[in-house]
N, C-alpha and C positions, 0 to 999 in steps of 0.2 A: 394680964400678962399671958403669953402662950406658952402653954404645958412645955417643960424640958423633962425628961426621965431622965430619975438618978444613974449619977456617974456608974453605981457598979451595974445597973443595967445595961446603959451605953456602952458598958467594956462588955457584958457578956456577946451581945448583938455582932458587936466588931471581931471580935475576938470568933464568933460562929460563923460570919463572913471568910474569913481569912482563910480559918478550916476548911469550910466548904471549900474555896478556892483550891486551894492546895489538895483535895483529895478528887476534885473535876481532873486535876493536871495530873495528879499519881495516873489514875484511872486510862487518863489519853498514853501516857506512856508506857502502863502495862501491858496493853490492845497494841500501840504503835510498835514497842520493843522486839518480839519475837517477827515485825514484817520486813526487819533489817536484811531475815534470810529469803523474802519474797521477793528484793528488789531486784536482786541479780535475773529471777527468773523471767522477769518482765522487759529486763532489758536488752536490747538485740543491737550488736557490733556489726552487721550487717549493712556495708557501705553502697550498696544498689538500692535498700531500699531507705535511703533517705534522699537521694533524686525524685523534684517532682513527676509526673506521672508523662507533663508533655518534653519532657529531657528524651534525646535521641535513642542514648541506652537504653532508659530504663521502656521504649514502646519495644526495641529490638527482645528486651529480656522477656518483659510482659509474651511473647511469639516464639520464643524457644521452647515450650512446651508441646509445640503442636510439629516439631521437629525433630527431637529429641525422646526419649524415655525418662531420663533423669536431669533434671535443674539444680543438682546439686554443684558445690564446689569439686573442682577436681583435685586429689592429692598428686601429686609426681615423686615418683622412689626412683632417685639418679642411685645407681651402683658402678664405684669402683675401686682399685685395685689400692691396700695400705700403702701400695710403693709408688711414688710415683712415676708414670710413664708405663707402667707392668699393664697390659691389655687385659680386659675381659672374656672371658668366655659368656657367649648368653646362655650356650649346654648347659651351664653349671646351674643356670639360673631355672631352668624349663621349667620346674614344679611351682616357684615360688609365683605366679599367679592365683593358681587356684589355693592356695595358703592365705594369701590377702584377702582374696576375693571369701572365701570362709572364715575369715579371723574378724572384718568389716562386717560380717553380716552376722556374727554372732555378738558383736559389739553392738550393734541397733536394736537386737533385738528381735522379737512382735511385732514392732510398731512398725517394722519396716515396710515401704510400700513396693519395693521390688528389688531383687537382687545385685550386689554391688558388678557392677562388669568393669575387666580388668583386663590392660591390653596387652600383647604378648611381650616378651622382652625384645626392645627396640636399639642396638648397638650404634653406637655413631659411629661417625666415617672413619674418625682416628684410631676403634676398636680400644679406646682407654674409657670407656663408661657404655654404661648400658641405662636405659629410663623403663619406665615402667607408669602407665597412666592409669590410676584408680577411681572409678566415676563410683561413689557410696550411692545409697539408696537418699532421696530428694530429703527425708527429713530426719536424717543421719546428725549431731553437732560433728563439723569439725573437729573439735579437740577431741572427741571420743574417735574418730576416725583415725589421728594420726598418732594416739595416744597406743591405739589397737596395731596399727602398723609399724611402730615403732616395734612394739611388746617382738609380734612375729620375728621382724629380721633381725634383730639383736637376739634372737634364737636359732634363726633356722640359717643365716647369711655362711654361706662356706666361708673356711677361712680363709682367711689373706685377703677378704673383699669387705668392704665398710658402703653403709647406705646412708644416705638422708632423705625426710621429705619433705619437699616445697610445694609450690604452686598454690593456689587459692585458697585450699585447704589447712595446707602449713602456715600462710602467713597470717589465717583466723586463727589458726590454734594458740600461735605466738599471744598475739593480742588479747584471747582468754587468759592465758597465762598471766599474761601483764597486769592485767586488769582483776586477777584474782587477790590481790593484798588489800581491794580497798574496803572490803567490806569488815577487815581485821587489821591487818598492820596501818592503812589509813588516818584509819579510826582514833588507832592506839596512840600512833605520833601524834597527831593534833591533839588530842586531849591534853596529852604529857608536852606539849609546849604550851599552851594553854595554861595550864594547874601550875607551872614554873614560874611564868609572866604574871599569874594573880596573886603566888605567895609574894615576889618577890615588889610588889604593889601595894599590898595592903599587908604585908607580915602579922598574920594574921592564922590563927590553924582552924578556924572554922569558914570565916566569908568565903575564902576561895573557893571550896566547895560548894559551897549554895549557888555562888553563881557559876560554874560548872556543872551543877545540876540542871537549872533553870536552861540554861542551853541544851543539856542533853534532853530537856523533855520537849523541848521545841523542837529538835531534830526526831526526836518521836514520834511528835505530832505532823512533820513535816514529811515522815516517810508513811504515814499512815493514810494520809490524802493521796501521796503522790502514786503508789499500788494502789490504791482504788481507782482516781482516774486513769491512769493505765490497762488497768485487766477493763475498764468500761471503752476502751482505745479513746479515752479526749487526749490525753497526752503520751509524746513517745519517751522513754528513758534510756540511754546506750551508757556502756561505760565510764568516758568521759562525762557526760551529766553528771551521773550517779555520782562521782569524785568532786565534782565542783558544790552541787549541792551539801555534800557532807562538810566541807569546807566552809561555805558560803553561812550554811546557817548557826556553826559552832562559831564563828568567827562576831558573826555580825549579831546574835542574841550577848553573846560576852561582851562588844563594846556594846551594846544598849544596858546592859546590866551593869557596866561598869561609869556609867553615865548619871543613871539613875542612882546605886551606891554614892555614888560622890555629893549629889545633891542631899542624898538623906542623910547624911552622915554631918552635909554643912547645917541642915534643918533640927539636928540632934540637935546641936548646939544653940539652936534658939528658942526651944520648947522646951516645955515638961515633962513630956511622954510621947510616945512613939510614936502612940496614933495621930494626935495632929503635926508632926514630923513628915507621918507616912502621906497624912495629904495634903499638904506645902509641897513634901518633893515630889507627888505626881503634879501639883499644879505646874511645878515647874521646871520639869519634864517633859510629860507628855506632847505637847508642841513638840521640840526639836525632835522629841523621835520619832515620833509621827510625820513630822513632814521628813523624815532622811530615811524613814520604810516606805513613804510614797513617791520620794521621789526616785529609791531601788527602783523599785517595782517599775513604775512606769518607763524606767532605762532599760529594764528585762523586759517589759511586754514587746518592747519596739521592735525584738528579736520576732515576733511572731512575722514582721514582713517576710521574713526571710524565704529565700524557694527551696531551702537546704533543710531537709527534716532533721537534724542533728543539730541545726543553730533555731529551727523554731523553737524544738521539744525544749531547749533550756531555760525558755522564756516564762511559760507559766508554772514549770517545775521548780526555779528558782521561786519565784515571786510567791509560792506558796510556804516556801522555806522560808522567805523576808518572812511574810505573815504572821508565821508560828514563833519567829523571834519575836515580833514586835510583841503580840501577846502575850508572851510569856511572862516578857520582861516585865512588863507594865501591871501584870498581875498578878501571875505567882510568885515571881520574887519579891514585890513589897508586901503579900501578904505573910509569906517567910520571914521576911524581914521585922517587922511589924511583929509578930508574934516573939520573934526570939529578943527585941527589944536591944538595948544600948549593950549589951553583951555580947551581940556579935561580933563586935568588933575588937573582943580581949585579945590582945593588950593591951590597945590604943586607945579606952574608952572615953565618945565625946561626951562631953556633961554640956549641960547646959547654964550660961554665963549673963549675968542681966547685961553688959556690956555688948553682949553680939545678938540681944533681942533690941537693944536700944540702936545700932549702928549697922541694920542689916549691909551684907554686902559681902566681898570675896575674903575668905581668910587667905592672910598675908603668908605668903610661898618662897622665900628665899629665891631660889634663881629662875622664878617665873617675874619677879619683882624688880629685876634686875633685868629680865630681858626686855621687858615693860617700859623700865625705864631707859634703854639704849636705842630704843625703835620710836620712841618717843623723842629722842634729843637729837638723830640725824635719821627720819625718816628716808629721806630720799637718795644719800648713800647705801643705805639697808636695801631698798629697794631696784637702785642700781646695778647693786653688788653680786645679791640673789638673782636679779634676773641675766645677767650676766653667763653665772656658772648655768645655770637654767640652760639656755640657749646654747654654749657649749657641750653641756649634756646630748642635745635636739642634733650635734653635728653628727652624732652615731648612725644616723638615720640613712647618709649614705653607703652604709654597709649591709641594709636589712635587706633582707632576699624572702620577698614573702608569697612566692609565685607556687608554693605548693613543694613537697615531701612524696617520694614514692614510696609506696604501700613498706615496701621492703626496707626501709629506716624508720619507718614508726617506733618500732619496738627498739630501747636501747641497752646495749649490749649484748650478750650471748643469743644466737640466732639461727637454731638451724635450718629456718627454711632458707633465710637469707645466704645461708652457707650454701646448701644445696643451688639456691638460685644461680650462687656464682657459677658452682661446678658446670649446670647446665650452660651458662654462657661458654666456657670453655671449649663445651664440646659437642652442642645441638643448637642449632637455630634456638637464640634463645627466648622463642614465642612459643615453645613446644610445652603443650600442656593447657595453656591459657590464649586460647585461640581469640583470635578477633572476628566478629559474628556482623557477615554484610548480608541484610534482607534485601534482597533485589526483584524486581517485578518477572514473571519468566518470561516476556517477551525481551526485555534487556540484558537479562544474564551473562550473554556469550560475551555483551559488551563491556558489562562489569567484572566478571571474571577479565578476560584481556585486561582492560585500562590498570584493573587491579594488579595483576599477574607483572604488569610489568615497573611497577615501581620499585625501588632500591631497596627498600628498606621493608620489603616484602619477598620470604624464604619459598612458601608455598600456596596455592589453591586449590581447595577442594571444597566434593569433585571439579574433576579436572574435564575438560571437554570430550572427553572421550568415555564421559562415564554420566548416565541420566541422574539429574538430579531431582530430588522428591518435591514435588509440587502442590504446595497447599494454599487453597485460597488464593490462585495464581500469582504464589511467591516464590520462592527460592533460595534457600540460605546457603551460603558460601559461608566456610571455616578460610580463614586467614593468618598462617603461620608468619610471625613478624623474627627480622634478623636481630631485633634487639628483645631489652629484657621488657616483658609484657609493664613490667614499672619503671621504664624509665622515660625520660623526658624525652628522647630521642623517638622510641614509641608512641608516644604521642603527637609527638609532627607527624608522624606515620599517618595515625589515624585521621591527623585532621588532612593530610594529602588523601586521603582513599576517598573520604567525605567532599573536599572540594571538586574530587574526579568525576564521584558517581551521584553527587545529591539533583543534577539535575536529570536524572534517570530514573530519579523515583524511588534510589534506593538509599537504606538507611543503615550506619554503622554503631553495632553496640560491642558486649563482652568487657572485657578486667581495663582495659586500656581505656578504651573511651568512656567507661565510668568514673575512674581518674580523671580524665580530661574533662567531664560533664560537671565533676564536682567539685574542680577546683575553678574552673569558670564559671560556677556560678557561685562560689564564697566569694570570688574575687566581685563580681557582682550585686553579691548584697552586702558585701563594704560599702562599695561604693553609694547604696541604698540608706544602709541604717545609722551610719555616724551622721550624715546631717541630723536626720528627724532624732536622733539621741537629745544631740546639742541642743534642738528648738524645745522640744519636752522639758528639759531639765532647766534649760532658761525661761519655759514657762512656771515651772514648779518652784523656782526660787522667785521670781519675781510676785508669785500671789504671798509664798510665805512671808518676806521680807515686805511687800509693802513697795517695790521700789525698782526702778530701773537698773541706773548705775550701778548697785553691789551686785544685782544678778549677774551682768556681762561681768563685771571687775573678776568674780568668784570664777566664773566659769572660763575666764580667759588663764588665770593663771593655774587653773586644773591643769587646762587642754596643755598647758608649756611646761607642766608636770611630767604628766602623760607622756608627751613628745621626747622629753627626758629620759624615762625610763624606758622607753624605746629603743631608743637611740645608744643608752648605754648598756642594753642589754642585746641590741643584735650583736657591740663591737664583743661581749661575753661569749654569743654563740659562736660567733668567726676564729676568737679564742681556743674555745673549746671544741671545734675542730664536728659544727652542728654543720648539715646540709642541707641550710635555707630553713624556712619556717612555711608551715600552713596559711595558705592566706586567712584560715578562721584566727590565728591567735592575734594578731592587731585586731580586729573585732571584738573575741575574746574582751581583750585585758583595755581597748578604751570604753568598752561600755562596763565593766569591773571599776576601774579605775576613775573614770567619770563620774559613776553611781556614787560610787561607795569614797572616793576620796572626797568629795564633794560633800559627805558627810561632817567631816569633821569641821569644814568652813562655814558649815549650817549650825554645828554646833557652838562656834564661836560668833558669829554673828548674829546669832538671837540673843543671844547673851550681853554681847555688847550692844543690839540695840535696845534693851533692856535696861541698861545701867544709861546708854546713851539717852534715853526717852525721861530720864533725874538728872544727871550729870553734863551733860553735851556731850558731842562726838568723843572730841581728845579726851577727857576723862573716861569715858566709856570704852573708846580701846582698852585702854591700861587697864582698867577692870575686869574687864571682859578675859582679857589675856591672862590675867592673874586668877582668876575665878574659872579656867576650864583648862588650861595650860597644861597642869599632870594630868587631870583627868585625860585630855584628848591625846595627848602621848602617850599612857599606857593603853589607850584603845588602840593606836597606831599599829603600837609593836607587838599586839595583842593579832590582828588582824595579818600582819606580814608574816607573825611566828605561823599562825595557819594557813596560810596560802605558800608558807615556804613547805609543809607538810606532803605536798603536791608532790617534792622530788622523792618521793618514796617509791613511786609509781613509776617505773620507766618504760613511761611513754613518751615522746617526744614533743609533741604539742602540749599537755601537764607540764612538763618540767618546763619548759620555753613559758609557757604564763605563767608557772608559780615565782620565773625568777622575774619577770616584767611588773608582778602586781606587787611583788613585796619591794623592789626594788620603788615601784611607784608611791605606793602607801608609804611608806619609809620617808621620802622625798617630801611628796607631800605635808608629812606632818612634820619632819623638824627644819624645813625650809618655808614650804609657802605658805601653810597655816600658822607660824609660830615667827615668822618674820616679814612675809611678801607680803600679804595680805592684810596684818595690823599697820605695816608703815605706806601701802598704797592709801589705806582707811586715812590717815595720819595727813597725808598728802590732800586729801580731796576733802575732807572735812567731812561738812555737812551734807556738803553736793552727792557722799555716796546714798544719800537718801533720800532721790531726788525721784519723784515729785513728791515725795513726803515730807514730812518735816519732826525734828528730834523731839523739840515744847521743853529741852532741856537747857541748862545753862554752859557757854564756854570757857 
């Protein structure tokens, strides 16, 4: 007979396991924990540089240097009168250059590479405002520039005069701004909806915390990788990221943890002790969570196609965040689990019953038993019915406006550059500040100045013909004052008339406008790119799991009419609320979110049932199946919506616009097409949904 070591050896061994385990993960989260304040440093909100390199702006940008002194953002200080219609004096104003211009440069600092220069006070025509254009030192932040310019004129501003400041400068500082709550108040809301969704799931005053641990240390480990390859530049991180990942991996290690909990807890109750508990419920586990972190992933990598560096970098940045969920779950929480034994779970403690080691299978669930049985007795009404409201949903779709957002709505609510913006439209060509940058060849210049000069939507050229302009490497930059606002849509016909005028001359248009335009033609572009090859990935990644053709398409069809759903009833939300259009990245965004990750919870039923179906037959195996992951997969649900609703904390426009499409989606999905569409489609087709396989079970 082959040697077995006594049982209390066997527990010491296990028992050393678990520990170690759990002191590997304290360890990742004491190293990962303090690089929470390292992320923001690595991250750059900087919308030029995530154009790829052959985009028009970004060669024009690349050549400003050899033009210019300073590459930096420019501030705009509009000044005018508390009353309306009361004129400016620029007299009044004459010092307040060299005040910025010295208030800016003691704000940088050292590090500064040249002094901020600052243009005289410039009144407009109706003498009711005056501007004032502040070019900081090239590696100045924004926020620290207008934070510094604020300080001054709310000191030194004569009275009866009131200032704001805009321009490229103001509307990065905004977006710092915006973007400053995630690293803390972010953080705080998702956890605390999170810890509400797990008491009110397992009523319980210990589990919900451990599995709120087991996420925070995966988010630990997931910001610990993601600073490293960042400061090594393999991946880029910007604000947005940063908010999705913290989202993403609190979200998605809590339903894997609450996935797992549920199996160990049914396993409780057919063992003796934990430990063979703890490894029945990895056995059967680990599949479905494995294939719904690999099938994430491979829905996040696709992002890498993308030519937009703010939709690639979210690709491997997520996917490393899935990672450190999956991990976690699968091993520090069952060795947690496992150590603290059937106690975790006071006051609901499962014992173990000779009746549910003799008769494995789903413990009987009150109104999951009931819903089993209704989808069971008129399949194809249920499936009618659902897909019905479905496709109603899908009608919203002709309200979605996803052609792009100017700079200047990003940020929701209180705005001062956005306010400043307006001003300046009121009362200065309102391109002034935020030039449009034409590189011309100089034998064509005279010609690109003219063509340019005389279009509509074009205030001024400079130099102007009568003034030599600097010639480098036989180019020629032209500044292009636009009559509209450098962000808005109208501007952008602009730009692309100056470009169809002069592209065949050799010359090329960049600056704030046609970065806008570069980049929102090309998210609209890698839509069009990366939702196929999603769909093909993920119906490849379901059909190795499953074994089978027909559930892969079945599963991933009634996603996409999820998906379409929450789309569709979230743009008629934005139109509602009074939103102005959406980024073409958020329909990207939230179908490969939505796709990924709702797609999970149908994998989790679906192994399940074809599990019980591979004993039972199909129709048995539904009803099982549905009965056997039914709570479970609904509190992952509303576990994952409560997080992704977290988002609106952030007022940023494109966050809050996906936070209300994925939770609205997730939502949808789980108490519609996983908990009704999908058991009574199953129900419908039989065995054929496991076709070319077959069940070996009985009908």
């Amino acid at each position: 007979m082959p040697y077995a070591p006594p049982a209390g050896s066997r527990t010491f061994w296990r028992r050393a396991v678990a520990a170690s385990l759990i002191l590997m993960w304290l360890g990742v989260a004491a190293v990962g924990g303090p690089k929470f304040g390292e992320i923001s440093e690595v991250a750059t909100n900087d919308q030029s540089s995530f154009l790829p390199e052959s985009a028009e702006s970004t060669k024009v940008s690349d050549r400003l240097g050899d033009f210019q002194d300073s590459g930096s953002a420019p501030a705009i200080v509009v000044v005018t009168a508390e009353s309306d219609g009361d004129r400016v004096d620029p007299a009044e104003l004459r010092n307040l250059p060299e005040q910025l211009s010295t208030t800016v440069d003691g704000a940088a600092g050292t590090t500064a590479t040249a002094a901020t220069e600052v243009s005289p006070p410039v009144p407009s025509d109706d003498g009711e405002a005056v501007q004032i254009i502040v070019s900081p030192p090239e590696d100045a932040a924004p926020a620290d520039t207008v934070a510094a310019l604020q300080g001054i004129l709310d000191s030194e501003l004569p009275d009866g005069l009131q200032a704001q400041v805009t321009g490229p400068a103001g509307f990065s500082a905004d977006l710092s701004a915006a973007f400053a709550g995630i690293d803390g108040l972010l953080l705080l809301v998702a956890v605390a909806a999170v810890l509400v969704v797990l008491v009110l799931v397992y009523r319980s005053p210990f589990l919900p915390l451990i599995v709120l641990l087991s996420s925070m240390v995966a988010l630990c480990a997931a910001v610990l990788v993601n600073v490293a390859l960042a400061r090594a530049g393999a991946v880029m991180i910007n604000g947005q990221i940063q908010g999705i990942l913290f989202i993403l991996v609190i979200g998605a290690a809590t339903d894997y943890g609450l996935l797992y909990t549920a199996r160990y807890r049914e396993e409780l109750g057919r063992h003796d002790n934990s430990w063979s508990a703890t490894v029945a419920a990895l056995r059967g586990t680990w599949q479905p969570v494995l294939a719904s972190a690999a099938t994430v992933i491979a829905g996040l990598l696709c992002l890498l196609l993308s030519d937009l560096a703010s939709n690639a970098g979210l690709g491997p940045v997520a996917a490393v965040g899935i990672a450190a969920a999956f991990f976690t779950s699968l091993t520090f929480l069952p060795a947690v689990l496992a150590l603290c034994g059937r106690r975790v779970f006071w006051p609901r403690i499962p014992h173990s019953t000779a009746e549910q080691e003799d008769s494995p299978g789903p413990a009987h669930s009150g109104i999951w038993d009931r819903v089993a049985a209704l989808v069971a007795r008129a399949p194809r009404r249920i499936a009618v019915g659902v897909g019905l409201v479905l496709v109603a949903g899908c009608a919203g779709l002709i309200t979605l406006d996803a052609d792009g957002v100017p700079t200047s709505d990003y940020v929701i609510g209180q705005s001062d550059a956005r306010d400043g913006q307006a001003v300046l439209d009121r009362h200065f060509p309102a391109g002034s500040g935020a030039p449009t940058y034409v590189l011309a060849p100089e034998e064509n210049s005279d010609v690109v100045r003219t063509s340019v000069g005389a279009l509509g939507g074009v205030a001024a050229v400079a130099p102007g013909p009568e003034t030599d302009a600097s010639v480098v490497d036989g180019d020629v930059l032209l500044e292009v004052t636009l009559t509209d606002s450098p962000y808005s849509g109208a501007a952008e016909d602009t730009v692309q008339e100056i470009r169809d005028r002069v592209g065949d001359l050799g010359a090329m248009v960049g600056g704030t406008t046609a970065t806008e335009l570069d980049t929102r033609e090309t998210s609209v572009a890698d839509r069009a790119t990366i939702i196929p090859v999603v769909l093909l990935v993920i119906t490849v990644m379901l059909a190795l799991l499953l074994r089978a053709v027909v559930a892969p398409l079945v599963l991933l069809a009634t996603t996409v009419l999820s998906f379409g759903t929450a789309l569709g009833t979230g743009a008629v939300l934005f139109s509602l609320f009074g939103f102005n259009g959406s980024d073409p990245s958020v329909p990207l965004y939230a179908f490969v979110f939505l796709v990924a990750l709702a797609i999970d919870y149908n994998i989790f039923l679906m192994t399940r049932v074809r599990e019980e179906s591979m004993v039972h037959g199909t129709a048995v195996g539904v009803s099982r199946g549905l009965v056997g992951t039914g709570g479970v997969i609904t509190s992952a649900g509303i576990v994952l919506a409560a997080t992704f609703a977290a988002l609106l904390v952030i007022p940023i426009q494109f966050l809050v616009q996906l936070a209300v499409i994925i939770s609205l989606g997730v939502l949808i999905d789980t108490f519609l097409v996983r908990s009704f569409l999908v058991p009574a489609l199953t129900h419908l087709l039989g065995d054929r949904i496991w076709w070319p396989g077959k069940t070996g079970g009985r009908q």
